[in-house]
C-alpha positions in Angstrom: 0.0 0.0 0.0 1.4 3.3 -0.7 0.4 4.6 1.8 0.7 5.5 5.7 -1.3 6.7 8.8 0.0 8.9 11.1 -2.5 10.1 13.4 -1.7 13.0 15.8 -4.8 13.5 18.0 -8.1 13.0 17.9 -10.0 13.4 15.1 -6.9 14.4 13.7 -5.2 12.0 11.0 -1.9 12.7 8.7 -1.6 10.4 5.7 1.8 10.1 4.0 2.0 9.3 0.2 4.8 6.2 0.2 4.5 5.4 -2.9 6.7 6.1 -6.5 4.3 7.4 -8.4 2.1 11.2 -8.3 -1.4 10.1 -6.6 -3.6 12.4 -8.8 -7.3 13.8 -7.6 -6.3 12.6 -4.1 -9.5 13.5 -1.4 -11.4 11.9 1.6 -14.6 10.8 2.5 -16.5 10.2 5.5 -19.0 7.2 6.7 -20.5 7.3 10.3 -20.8 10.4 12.7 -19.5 13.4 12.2 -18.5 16.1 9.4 -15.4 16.4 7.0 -14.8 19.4 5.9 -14.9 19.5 1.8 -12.1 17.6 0.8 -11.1 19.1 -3.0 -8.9 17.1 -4.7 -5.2 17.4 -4.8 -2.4 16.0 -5.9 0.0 14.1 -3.8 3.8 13.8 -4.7 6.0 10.7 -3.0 6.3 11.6 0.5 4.3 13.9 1.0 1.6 14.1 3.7 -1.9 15.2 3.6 -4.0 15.8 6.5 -7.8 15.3 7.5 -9.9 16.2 10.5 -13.4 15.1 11.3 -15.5 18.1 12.7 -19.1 18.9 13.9 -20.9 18.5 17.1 -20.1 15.4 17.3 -16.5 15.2 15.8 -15.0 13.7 19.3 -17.7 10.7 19.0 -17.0 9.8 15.5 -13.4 10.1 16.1 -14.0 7.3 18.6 -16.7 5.8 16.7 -16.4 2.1 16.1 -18.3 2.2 12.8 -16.5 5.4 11.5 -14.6 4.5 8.2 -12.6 7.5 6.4 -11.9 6.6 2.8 -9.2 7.7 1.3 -9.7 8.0 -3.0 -7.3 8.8 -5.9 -6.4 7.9 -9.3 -3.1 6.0 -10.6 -1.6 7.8 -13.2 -2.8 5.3 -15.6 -6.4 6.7 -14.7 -7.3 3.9 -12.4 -9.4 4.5 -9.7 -8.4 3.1 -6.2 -10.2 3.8 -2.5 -8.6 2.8 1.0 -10.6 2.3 3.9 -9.1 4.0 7.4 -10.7 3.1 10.6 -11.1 6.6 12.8 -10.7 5.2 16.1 
């Protein structure tokens, strides 16, 4: 996987890009409670980091939710679609 989690508090969480290759159209999305703010997407050169935070009224529950899946979306240079599921607990 090319890619790694750092998390640095909660509802706080740093991605790193460990890959070879650009990661184009890079951006998140949220299942469970919560809010993320609008992720546009970006591109993401080899090592380097992106970072996401889950907000709202709630943010502190979903950041401890057990059903709270971030998914992280971008495209392979060849144009190939690919998602990666991140727990946020």
């Amino acid at each position: 996987m090319p890619w790694s989690v750092v998390r640095r508090r909660l509802g706080v969480i740093e991605i790193e890009h460990r890959g070879t290759e650009v990661a184009h159209s890079v951006r998140f999305a949220l299942s469970g409670a919560g809010m993320l703010g609008l992720s546009l997407p970006t591109t993401v050169h080899p090592g380097a980091r992106i970072r996401v935070a889950v907000r709202g009224a709630r943010a502190d529950e979903a950041a401890a939710a057990h059903d709270a899946m971030l998914v992280l979306r971008w495209f392979q240079p060849d144009g190939t679609e690919l998602l990666w599921p991140i727990a946020v607990e």
